[in-house]
N, C-alpha and C positions, 0 to 999 in steps of 0.2 A: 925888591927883597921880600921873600914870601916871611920871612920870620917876624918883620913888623908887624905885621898883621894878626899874627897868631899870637905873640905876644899882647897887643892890645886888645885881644877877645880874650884874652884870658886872666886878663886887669879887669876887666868888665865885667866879668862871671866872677871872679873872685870881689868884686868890691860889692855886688848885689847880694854873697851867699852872708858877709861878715855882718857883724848888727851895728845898725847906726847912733854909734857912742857918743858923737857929736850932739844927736836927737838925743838920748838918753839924759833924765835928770831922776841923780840918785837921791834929793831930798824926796818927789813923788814917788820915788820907788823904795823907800824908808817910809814912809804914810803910809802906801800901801802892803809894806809887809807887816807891820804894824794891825795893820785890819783881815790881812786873811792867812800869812805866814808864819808868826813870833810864838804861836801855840806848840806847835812840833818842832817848826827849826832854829826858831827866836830870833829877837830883833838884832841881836848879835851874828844871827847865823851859825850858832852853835846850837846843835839837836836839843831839844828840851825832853825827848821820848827816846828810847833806845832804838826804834824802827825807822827814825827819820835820821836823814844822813845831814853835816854837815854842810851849810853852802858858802861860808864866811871864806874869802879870797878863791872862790871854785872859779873858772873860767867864764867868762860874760858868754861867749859861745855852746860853753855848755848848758848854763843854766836857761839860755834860749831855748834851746837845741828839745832839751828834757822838756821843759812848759808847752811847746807849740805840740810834743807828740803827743802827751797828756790830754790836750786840749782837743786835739783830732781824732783818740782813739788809735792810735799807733800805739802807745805807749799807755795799757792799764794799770790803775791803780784805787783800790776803792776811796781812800782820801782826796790824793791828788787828782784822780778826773774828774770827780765833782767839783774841787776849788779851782782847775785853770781850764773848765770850761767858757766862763765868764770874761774869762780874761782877754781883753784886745791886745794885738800886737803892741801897743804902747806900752799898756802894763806891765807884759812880758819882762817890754824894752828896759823900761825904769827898773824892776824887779832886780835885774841879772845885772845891769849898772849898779845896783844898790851892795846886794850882796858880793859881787867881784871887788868891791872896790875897799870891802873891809881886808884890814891886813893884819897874817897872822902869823905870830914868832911861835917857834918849837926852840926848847933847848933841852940839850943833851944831856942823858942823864949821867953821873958821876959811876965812875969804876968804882 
């Protein structure tokens, strides 16, 4: 059967592209936003600056996603490519474990 196959390479590309949350530890990635983060987007993950966006419950894939282009020059920004130049894939890792992991209620406002 050709479809097993394709199927299992596509488990395997897909399990390589997503971040490994299993390795992610959101107390070092709460330390380290702490040290390089909490100024603009705070340790809550709520902007402290009107130009910084939100990252409390953003998606762990995106907040990768956003740091690794930063970090490579894909993605400028005269804040952020200085701050996640430095950054190892780990940091990364912890960072977007950290912030993904805060959860945030919205309630509706009254007619």
């Amino acid at each position: 059967m050709r479809i097993v196959p394709s199927l299992l390479a596509a488990a395997t590309l897909a399990a390589g592209l997503l971040p490994n949350v299993a390795l992610a530890d959101a107390t070092t990635g709460k330390n380290l936003a702490k040290a390089k983060c909490q100024v603009c987007h705070g340790i809550d993950g709520i902007a402290k600056i009107p130009i910084a966006p939100h990252l409390a419950g953003e998606s762990q894939i995106y907040i990768e996603t956003q740091l690794k282009a930063f970090r490579s020059g894909k993605r400028e920004h005269e804040m952020m490519s200085v701050i996640a130049k430095d950054l190892s894939d780990e940091d990364i890792t912890n960072l977007a474990q950290w912030y993904s992991a805060i959860k945030i209620q919205a309630t509706m406002p009254t007619e």
